[in-house]
C-alpha positions as a Markdown table, in Angstrom:
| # | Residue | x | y | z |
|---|---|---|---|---|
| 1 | Unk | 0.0 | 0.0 | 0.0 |
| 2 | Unk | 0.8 | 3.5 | -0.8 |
| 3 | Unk | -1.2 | 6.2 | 0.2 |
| 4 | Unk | 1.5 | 9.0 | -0.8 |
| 5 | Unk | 0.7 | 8.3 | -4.4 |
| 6 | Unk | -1.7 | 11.2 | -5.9 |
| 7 | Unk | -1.3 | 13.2 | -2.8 |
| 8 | Unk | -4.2 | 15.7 | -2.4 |
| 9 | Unk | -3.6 | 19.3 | -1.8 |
| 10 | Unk | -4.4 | 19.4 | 2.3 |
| 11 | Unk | -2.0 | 16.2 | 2.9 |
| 12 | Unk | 1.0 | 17.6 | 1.1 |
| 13 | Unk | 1.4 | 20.2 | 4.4 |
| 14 | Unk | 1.0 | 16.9 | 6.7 |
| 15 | Unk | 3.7 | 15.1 | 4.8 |
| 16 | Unk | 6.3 | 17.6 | 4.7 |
| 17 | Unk | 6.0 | 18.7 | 8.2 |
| 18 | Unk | 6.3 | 14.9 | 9.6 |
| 19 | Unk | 9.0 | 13.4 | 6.8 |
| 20 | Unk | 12.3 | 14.2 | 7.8 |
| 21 | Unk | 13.8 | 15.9 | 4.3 |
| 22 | Unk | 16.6 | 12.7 | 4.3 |
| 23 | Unk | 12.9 | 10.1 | 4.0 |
| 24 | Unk | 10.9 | 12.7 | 1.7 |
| 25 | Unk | 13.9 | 12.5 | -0.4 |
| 26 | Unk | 13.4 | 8.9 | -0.6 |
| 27 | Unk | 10.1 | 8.7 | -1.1 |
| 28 | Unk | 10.1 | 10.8 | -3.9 |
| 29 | Unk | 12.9 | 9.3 | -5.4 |
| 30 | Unk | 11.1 | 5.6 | -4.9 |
| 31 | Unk | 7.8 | 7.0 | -7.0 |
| 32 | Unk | 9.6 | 8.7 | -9.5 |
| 33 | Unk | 11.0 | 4.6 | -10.9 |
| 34 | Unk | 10.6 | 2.0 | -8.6 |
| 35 | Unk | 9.8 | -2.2 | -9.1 |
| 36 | Unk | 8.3 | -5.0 | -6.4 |
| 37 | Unk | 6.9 | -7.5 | -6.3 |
| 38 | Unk | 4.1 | -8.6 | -3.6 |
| 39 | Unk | 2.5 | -12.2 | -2.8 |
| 40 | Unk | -1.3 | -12.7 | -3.7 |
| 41 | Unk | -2.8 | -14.4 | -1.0 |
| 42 | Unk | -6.3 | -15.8 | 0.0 |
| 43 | Unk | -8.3 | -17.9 | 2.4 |
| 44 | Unk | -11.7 | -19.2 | 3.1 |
| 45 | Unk | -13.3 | -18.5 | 5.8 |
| 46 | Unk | -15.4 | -21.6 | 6.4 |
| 47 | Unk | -12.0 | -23.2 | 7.8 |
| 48 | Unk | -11.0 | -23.3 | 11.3 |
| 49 | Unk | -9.8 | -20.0 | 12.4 |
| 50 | Unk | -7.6 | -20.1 | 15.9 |
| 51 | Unk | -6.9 | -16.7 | 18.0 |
| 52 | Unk | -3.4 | -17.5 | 18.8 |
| 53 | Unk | -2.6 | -16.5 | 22.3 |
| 54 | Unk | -0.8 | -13.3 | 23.0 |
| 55 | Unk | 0.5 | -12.0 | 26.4 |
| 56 | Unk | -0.9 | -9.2 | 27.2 |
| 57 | Unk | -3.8 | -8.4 | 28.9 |
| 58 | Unk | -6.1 | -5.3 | 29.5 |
| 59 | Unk | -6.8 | -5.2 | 25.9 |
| 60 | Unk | -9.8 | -4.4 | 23.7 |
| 61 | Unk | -10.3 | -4.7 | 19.6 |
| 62 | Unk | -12.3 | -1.6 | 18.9 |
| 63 | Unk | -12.7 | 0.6 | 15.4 |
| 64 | Unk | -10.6 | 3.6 | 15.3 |
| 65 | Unk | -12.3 | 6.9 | 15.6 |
| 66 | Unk | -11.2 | 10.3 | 13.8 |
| 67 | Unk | -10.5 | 11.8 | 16.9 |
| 68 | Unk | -8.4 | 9.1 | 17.7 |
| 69 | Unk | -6.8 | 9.7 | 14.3 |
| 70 | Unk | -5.8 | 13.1 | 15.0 |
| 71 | Unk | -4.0 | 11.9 | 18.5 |
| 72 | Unk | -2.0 | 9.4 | 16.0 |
| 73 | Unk | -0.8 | 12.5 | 14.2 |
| 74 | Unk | 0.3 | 13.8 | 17.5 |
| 75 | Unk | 2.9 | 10.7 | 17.8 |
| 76 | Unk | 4.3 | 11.0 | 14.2 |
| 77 | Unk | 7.6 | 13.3 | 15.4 |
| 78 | Unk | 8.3 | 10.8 | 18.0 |
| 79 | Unk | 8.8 | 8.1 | 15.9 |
| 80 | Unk | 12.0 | 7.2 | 13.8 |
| 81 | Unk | 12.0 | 8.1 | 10.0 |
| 82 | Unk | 10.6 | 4.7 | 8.9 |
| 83 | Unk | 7.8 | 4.1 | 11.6 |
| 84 | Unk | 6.7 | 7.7 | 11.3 |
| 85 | Unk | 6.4 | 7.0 | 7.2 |
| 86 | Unk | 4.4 | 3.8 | 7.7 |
| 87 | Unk | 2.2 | 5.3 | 10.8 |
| 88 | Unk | 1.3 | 8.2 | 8.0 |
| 89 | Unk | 0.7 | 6.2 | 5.2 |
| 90 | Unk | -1.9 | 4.3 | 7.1 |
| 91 | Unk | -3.7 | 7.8 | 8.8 |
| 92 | Unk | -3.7 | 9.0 | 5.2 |
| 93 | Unk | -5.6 | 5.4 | 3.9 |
| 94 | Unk | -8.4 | 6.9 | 6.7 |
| 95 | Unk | -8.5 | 10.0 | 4.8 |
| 96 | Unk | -9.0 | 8.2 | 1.7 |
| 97 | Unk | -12.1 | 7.1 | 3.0 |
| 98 | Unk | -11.1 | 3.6 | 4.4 |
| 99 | Unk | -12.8 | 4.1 | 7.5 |
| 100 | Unk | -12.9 | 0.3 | 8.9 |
| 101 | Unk | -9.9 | 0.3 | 10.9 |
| 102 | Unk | -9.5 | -2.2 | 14.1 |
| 103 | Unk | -7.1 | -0.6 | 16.7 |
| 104 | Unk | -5.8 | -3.1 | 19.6 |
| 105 | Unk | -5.8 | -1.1 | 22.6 |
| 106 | Unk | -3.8 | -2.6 | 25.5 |
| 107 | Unk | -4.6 | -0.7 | 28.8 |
| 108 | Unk | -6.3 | 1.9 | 26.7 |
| 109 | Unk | -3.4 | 2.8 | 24.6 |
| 110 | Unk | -3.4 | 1.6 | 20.7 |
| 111 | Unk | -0.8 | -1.3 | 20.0 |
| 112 | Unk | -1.8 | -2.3 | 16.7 |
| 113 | Unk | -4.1 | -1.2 | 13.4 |
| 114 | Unk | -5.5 | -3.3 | 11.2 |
| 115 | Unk | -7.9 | -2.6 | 8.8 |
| 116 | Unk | -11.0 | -4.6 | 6.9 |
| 117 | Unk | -12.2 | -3.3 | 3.7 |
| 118 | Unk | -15.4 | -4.6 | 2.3 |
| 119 | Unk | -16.6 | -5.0 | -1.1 |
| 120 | Unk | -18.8 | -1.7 | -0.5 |
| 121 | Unk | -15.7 | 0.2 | -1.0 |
| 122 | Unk | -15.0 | -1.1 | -4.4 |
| 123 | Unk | -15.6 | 2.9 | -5.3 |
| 124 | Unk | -12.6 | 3.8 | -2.8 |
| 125 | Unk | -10.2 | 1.0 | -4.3 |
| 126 | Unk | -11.2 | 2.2 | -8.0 |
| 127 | Unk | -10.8 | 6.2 | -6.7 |
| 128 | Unk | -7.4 | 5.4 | -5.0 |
| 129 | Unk | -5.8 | 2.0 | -6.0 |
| 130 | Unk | -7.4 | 0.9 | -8.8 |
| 131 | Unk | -3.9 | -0.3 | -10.4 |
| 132 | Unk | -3.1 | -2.0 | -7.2 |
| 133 | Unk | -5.8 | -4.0 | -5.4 |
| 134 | Unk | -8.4 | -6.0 | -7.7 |
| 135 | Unk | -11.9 | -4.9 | -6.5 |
| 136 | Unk | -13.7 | -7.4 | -3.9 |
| 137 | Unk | -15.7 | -9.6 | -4.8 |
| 138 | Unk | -19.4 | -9.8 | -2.7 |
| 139 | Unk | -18.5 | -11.6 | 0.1 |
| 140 | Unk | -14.9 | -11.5 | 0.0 |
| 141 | Unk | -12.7 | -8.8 | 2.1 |
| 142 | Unk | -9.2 | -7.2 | 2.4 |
| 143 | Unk | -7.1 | -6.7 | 5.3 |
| 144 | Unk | -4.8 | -4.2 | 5.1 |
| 145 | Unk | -2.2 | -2.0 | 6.8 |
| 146 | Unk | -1.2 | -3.8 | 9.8 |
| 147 | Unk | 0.9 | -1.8 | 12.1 |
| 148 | Unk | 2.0 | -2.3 | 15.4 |
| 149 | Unk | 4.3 | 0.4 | 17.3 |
| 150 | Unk | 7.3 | -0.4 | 18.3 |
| 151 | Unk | 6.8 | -0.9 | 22.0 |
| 152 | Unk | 4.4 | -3.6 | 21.1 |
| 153 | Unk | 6.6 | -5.4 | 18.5 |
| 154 | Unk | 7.4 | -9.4 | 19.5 |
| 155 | Unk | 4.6 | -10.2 | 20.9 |
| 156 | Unk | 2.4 | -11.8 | 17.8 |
| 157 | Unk | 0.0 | -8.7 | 17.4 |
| 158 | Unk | -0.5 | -8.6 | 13.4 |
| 159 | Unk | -1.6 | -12.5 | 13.5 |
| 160 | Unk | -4.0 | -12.0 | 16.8 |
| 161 | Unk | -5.0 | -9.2 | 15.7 |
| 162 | Unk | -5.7 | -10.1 | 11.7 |
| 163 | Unk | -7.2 | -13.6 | 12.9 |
| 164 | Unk | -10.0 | -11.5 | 15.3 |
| 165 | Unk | -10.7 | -9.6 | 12.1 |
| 166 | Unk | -11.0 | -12.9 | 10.0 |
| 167 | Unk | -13.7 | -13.7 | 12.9 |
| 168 | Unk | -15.5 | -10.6 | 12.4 |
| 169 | Unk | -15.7 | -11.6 | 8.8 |
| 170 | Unk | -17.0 | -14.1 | 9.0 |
| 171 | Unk | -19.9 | -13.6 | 11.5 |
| 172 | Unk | -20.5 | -10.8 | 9.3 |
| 173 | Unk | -21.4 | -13.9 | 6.4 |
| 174 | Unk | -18.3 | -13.4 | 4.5 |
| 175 | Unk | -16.5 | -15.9 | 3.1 |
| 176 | Unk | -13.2 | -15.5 | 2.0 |
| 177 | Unk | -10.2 | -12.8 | 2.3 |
| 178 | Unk | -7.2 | -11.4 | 0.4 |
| 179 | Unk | -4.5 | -9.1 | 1.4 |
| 180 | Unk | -1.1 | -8.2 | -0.2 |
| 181 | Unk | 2.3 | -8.7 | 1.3 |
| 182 | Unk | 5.8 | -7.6 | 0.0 |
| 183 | Unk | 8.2 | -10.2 | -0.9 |
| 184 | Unk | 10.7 | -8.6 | 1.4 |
| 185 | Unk | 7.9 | -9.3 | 4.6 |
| 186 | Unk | 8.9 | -12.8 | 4.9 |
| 187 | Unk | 7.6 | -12.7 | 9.1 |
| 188 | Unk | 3.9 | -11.2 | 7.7 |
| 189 | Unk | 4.0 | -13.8 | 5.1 |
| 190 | Unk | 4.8 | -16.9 | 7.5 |
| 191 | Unk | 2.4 | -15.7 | 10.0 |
| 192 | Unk | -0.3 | -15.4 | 7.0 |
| 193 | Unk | 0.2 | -18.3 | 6.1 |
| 194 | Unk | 0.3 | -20.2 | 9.4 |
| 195 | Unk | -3.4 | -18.7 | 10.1 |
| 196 | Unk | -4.4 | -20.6 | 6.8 |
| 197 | Unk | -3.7 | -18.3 | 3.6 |
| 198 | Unk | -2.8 | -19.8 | 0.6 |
| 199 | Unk | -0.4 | -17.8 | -2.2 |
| 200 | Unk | -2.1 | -17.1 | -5.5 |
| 201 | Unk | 0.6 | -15.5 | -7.1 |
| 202 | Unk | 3.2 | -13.2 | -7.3 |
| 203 | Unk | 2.4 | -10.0 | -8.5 |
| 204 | Unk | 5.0 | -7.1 | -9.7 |
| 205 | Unk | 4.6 | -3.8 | -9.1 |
| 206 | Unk | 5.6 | -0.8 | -11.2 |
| 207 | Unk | 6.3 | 2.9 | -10.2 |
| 208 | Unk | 7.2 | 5.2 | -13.1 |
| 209 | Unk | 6.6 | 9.3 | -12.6 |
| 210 | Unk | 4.5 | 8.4 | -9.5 |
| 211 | Unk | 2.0 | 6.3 | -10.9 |
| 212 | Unk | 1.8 | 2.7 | -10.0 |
| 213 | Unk | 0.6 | -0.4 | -11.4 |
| 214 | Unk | 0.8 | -4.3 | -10.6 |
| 215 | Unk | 0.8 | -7.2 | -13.4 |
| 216 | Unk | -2.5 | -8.5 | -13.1 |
């Protein structure tokens, strides 16, 4: 995912003032030519799906709320260069629209997002990533744009926290799931797979002039 493609007018001020110049530098120079190459992968939901136990307590899965959004915004200069860019990318994916985001509060402060997107946002995915995600089928969903912070890193989050969100699914009467991971995420792609996902296929990615496009 990248939500710094087609920036719109009232993000480019939020970008620059939380990108040190050294990582805006990068960015740009990453969307101006740029190849990867993700893993396609899928799962139905009519399988057995097993919470794996984490270790900490006090904790709540709940869906983030703008205002809760703005406090994130609040962290960004804290963090190091790469953390803040990921942590951004996903507040801007909000802004898009993408408004079904799960945030793991552990005594009441947010560990990890995660987010479900539905078929009913097929509009978003066309508006904003039309030339990365295929559009959902009608009872298929996304996750996408795990992030934990830091502190919370090592303790199995992203798989708890995407299996809970396979369960949600499901109740909801869906029946299967994609999501997206870079080759280079080989722990994401293990722990995907461990829940139950199966590889599709691999998929390369193109950046050219900063516009994007995978080989489907």
């Amino acid at each position: 995912m990248n939500a710094f493609l087609a920036l719109r007018p009232q993000d480019l001020a939020l970008v620059s003032r939380n990108l040190r110049p050294r990582k805006l530098f990068q960015l740009v120079a990453r969307n101006l030519a740029d190849v990867n190459h993700y893993f396609a992968l899928e799962i139905k939901l009519n399988g057995q799906l097993v919470t794996p136990h984490i270790r900490l307590t006090n904790r709540e899965l709940v869906l983030l709320t703008e205002s809760e959004v703005e406090s994130l915004k609040q962290q960004l200069p804290s963090l190091n260069d790469e953390d803040s860019k990921e942590l951004l990318a996903r507040i801007l994916f909000f802004e898009r629209g993408f408004r079904n985001c799960y945030a793991l509060k552990v005594d009441g402060a947010i560990a990890c997002l995660q987010w479900l997107v539905y078929p009913q946002e097929n509009e978003l995915i066309r508006a904003w990533f039309k030339r990365r995600f295929t559009t959902l089928k009608p009872r298929q969903v996304m996750l996408e744009n795990s992030f934990t912070f830091p502190r919370y890193r090592g303790f199995g989050l992203m798989q708890f926290v995407s299996t809970e969100l396979l369960l949600v699914a499901r109740g909801q009467g869906y029946s299967g799931a994609v999501c997206y991971v870079i080759k280079e995420n080989l722990n994401a792609l293990n722990q995907l797979i461990q829940m139950g996902f199966k590889i599709r296929r691999i998929v390369r990615e193109y950046k050219v002039l900063g516009q994007v496009w995978r080989n489907w």
